[in-house]
PLY file of the C-alpha trace (Angstrom):
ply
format ascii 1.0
element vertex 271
property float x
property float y
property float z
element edge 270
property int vertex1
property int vertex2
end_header
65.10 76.84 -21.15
62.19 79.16 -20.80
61.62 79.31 -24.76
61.82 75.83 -25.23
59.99 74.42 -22.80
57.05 76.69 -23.93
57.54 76.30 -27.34
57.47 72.19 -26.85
54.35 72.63 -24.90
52.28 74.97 -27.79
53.38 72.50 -29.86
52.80 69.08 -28.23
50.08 69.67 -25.09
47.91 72.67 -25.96
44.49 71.15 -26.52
44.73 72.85 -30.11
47.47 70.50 -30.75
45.93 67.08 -29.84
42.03 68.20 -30.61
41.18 70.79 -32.16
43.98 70.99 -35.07
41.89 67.93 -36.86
38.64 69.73 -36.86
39.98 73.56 -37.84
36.75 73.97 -39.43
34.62 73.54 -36.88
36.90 75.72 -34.48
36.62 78.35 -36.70
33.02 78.40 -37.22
32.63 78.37 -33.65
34.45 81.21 -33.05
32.47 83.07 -35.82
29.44 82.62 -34.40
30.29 83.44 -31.00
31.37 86.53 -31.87
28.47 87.40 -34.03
26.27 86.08 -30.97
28.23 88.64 -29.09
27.48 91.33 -31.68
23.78 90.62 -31.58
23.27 91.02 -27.94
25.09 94.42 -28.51
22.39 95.46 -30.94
19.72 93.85 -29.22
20.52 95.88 -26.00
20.36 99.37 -28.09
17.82 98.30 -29.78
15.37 97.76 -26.76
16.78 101.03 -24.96
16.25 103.19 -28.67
12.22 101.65 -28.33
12.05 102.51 -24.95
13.39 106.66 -25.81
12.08 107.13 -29.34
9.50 104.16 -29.70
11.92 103.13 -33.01
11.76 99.39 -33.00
13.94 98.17 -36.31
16.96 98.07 -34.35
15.88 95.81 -31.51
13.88 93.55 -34.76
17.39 93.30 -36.55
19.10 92.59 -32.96
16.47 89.62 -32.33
16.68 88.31 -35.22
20.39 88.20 -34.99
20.23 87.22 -31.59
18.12 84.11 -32.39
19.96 82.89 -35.67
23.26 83.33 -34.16
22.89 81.24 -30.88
21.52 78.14 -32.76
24.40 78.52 -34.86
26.79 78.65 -31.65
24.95 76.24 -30.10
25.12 73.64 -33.43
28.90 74.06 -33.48
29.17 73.92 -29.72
27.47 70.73 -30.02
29.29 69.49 -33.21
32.85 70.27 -31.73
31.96 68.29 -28.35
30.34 64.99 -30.71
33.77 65.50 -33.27
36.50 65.79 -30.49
34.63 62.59 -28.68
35.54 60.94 -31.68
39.31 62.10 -31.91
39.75 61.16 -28.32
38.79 57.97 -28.93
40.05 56.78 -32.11
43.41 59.04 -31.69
43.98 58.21 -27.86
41.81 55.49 -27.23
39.97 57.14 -24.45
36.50 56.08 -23.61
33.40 58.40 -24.75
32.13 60.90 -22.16
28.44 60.91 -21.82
28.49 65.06 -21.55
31.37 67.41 -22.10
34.29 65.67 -24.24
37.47 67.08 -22.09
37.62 64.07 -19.64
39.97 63.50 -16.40
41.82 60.63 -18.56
42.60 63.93 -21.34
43.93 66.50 -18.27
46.18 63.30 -17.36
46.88 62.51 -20.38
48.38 66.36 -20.58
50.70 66.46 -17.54
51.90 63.13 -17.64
53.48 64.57 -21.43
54.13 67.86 -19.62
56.50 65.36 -17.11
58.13 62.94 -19.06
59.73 66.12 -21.16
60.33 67.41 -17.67
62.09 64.62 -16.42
63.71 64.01 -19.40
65.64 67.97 -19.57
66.36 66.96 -15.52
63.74 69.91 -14.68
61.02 67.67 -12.44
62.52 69.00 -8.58
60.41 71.60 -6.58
62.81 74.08 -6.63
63.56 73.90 -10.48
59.56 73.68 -10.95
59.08 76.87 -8.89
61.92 78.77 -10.81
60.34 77.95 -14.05
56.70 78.96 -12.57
58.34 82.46 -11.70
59.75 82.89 -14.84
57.02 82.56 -16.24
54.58 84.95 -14.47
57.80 87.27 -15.31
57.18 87.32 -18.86
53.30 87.47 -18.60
53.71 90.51 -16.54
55.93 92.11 -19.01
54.80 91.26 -22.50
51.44 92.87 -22.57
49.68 93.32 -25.80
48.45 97.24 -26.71
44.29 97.19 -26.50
42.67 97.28 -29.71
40.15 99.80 -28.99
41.10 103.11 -26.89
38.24 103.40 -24.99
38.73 107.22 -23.69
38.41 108.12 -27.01
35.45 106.51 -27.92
33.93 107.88 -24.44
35.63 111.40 -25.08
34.10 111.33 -28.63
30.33 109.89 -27.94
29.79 112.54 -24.94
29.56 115.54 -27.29
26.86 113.07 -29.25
25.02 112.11 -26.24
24.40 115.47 -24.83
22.94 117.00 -28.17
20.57 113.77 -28.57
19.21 114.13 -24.74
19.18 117.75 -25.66
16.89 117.40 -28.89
14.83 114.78 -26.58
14.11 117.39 -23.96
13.39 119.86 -26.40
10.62 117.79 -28.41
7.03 118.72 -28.67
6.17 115.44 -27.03
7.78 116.22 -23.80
4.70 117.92 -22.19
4.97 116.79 -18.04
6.60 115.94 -15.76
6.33 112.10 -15.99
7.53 112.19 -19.69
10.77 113.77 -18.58
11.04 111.55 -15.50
10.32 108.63 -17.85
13.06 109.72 -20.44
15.61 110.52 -17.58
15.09 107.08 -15.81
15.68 105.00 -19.61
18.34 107.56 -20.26
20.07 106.60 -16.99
19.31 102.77 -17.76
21.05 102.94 -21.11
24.25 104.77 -19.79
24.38 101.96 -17.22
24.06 99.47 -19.88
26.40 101.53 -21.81
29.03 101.23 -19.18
28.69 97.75 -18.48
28.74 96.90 -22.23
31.89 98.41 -22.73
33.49 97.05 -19.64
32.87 93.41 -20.91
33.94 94.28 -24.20
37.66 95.76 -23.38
37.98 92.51 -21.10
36.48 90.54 -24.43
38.84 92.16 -26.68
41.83 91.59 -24.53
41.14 87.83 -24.71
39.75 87.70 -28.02
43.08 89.07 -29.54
45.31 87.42 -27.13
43.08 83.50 -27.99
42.36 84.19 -31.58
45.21 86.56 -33.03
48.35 85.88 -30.59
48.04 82.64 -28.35
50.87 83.11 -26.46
49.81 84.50 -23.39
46.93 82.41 -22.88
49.03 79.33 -23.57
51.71 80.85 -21.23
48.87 80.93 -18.59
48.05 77.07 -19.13
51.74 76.39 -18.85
52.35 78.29 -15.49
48.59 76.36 -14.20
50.19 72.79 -15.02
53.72 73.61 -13.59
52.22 74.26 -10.52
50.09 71.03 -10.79
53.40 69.25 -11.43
54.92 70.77 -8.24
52.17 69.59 -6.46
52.26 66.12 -7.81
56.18 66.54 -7.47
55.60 67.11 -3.44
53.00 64.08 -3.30
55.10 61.44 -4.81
58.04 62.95 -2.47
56.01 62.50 0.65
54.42 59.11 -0.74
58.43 57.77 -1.03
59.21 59.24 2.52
56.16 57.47 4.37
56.86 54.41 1.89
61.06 54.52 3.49
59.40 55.37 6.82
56.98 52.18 6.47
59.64 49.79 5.31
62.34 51.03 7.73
59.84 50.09 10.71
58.91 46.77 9.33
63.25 46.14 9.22
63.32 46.80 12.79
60.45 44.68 13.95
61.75 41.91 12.23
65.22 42.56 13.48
63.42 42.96 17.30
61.83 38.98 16.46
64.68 37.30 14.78
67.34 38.66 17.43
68.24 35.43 19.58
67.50 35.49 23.29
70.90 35.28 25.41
69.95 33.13 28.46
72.08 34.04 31.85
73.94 31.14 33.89
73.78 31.47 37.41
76.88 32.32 38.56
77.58 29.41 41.95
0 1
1 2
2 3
3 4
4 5
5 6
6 7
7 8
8 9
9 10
10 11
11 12
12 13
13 14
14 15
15 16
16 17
17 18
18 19
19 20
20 21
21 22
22 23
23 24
24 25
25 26
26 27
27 28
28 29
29 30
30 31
31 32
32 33
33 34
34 35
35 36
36 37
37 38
38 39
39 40
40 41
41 42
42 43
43 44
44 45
45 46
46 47
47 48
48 49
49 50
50 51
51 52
52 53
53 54
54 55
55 56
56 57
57 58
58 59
59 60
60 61
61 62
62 63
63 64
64 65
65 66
66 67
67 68
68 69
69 70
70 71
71 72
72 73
73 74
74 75
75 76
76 77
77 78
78 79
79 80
80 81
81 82
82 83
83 84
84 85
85 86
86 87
87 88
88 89
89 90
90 91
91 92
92 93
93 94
94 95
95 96
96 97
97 98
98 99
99 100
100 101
101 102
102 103
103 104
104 105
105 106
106 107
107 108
108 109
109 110
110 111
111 112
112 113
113 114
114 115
115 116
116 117
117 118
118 119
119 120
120 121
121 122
122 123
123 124
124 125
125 126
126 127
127 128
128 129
129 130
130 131
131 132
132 133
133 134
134 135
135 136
136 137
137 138
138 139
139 140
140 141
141 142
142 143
143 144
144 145
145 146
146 147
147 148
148 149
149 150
150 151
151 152
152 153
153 154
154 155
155 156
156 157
157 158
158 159
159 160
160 161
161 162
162 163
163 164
164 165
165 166
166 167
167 168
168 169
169 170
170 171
171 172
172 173
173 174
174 175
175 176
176 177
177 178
178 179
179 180
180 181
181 182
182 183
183 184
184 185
185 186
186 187
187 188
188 189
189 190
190 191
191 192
192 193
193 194
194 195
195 196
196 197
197 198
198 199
199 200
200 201
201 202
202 203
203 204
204 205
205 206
206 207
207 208
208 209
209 210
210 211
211 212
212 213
213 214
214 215
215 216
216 217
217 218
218 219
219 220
220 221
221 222
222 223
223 224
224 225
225 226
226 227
227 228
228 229
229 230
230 231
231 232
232 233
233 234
234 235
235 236
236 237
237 238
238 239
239 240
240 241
241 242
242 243
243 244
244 245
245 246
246 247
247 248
248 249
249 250
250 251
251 252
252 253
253 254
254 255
255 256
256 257
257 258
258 259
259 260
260 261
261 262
262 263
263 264
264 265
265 266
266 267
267 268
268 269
269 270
């Protein structure tokens, strides 16, 4: 029940499948240019910290350069993808145009009422069934994990060797006279290990989404799923408690009318 129910919903509710499959294109190029946005800030951030160590300033050029022409390129298909899916939503759904972002409340309702209907249909829309299927769920995400691409120990263990021969020859120089030049080169060396260690930290968290969104799918589609099961157990519980105040309501209004229709028994006086 697990598989299907998954595989209906990557192939019938995933936004890919009602938006962005008729504009592949533009989904693609998107994704290109993010990433190459991504790449440029990369370069841009060695480039500055190389200018600020050896005064060397073709890296940071080529990483502003890059920088620049790869976020109007992001931001073109950004913009092109919100203006195209506006379009599908409208002429494929008949939804009305959003003045800002295209993914409107009309499109997230549009998404769980198809998410209940095949849930009501398969006799799974109860709370208890709903929560079974949530924890199955979160099962499987816990187990199927997908290998990193990028070891980063080994990068690390292989750089350091690298690193400490470069500060070395820096040190070393003929233009490290005083003390200032050495406290200047030890304060950007610190800067750009910091940078360094932030950079990769958002790039093994990158990575793990990028192949997950772009090369596998599943687990990120797997996370949807378990976020609008427990929106459907939630709307499960308020149409419940809607029915039981609706049966409390009506049940009250039998009884009042009973109370004024009931006929008054007069008493004789007994002589």
């Amino acid at each position: 029940m697990l598989d299907s129910l998954f595989d209906f919903y990557r192939k019938n509710i995933t936004t890919y499948r009602l938006v962005f499959q008729f504009m592949r294109t533009w989904h693609i190029l998107m994704q290109v240019f993010f990433l190459s946005f991504l790449i440029s800030v990369y370069v841009l951030i060695f480039g500055l910290c190389v200018l600020l160590l050896v005064q060397e300033s073709m890296a940071l050029k080529i990483g502003l350069f890059g920088f620049i022409g790869s976020i109007l390129f992001f931001a073109f298909s950004t913009w092109r993808l919100n203006e195209k899916a506006k379009w599908i939503l409208e002429h494929e759904y008949g939804m009305r145009r959003n003045a800002g972002v295209w993914r409107t409340p009309e499109f997230e309702t549009l998404q769980a009422d198809l998410l209940k209907d095949y849930l009501q249909e398969h006799h799974l829309y109860t709370d208890e069934k709903l929560k079974l299927l949530i924890e199955g769920y979160e099962n499987e995400t816990r187990k199927n994990k997908y290998p990193t691409l990028i070891n980063w120990g080994i990068v690390i263990s292989l750089s350091l060797p690298l690193w400490i021969q470069y500060v070395t020859f820096i040190f070393k120089s003929e233009s490290m006279k005083t003390l200032e030049d050495a406290t200047w080169v030890l304060m950007v060396g610190v800067l750009f290990v910091v940078v360094i260690i932030a950079m990769i930290g958002f790039t093994k968290w990158f990575f793990g989404e990028f192949q997950d969104a772009f090369l596998f799918g599943e687990k990120t589609h797997r996370k949807t799923l378990i976020e609008r099961l427990q929106d459907a157990r939630l709307r499960y519980r308020k149409e419940i408690d809607k029915k039981d105040e609706n049966t409390v309501a009506v049940g009250t209004r039998i009884i009042r009318n009973d109370r004024s229709v009931r006929p008054r028994v007069r008493r004789r006086n007994s002589r």
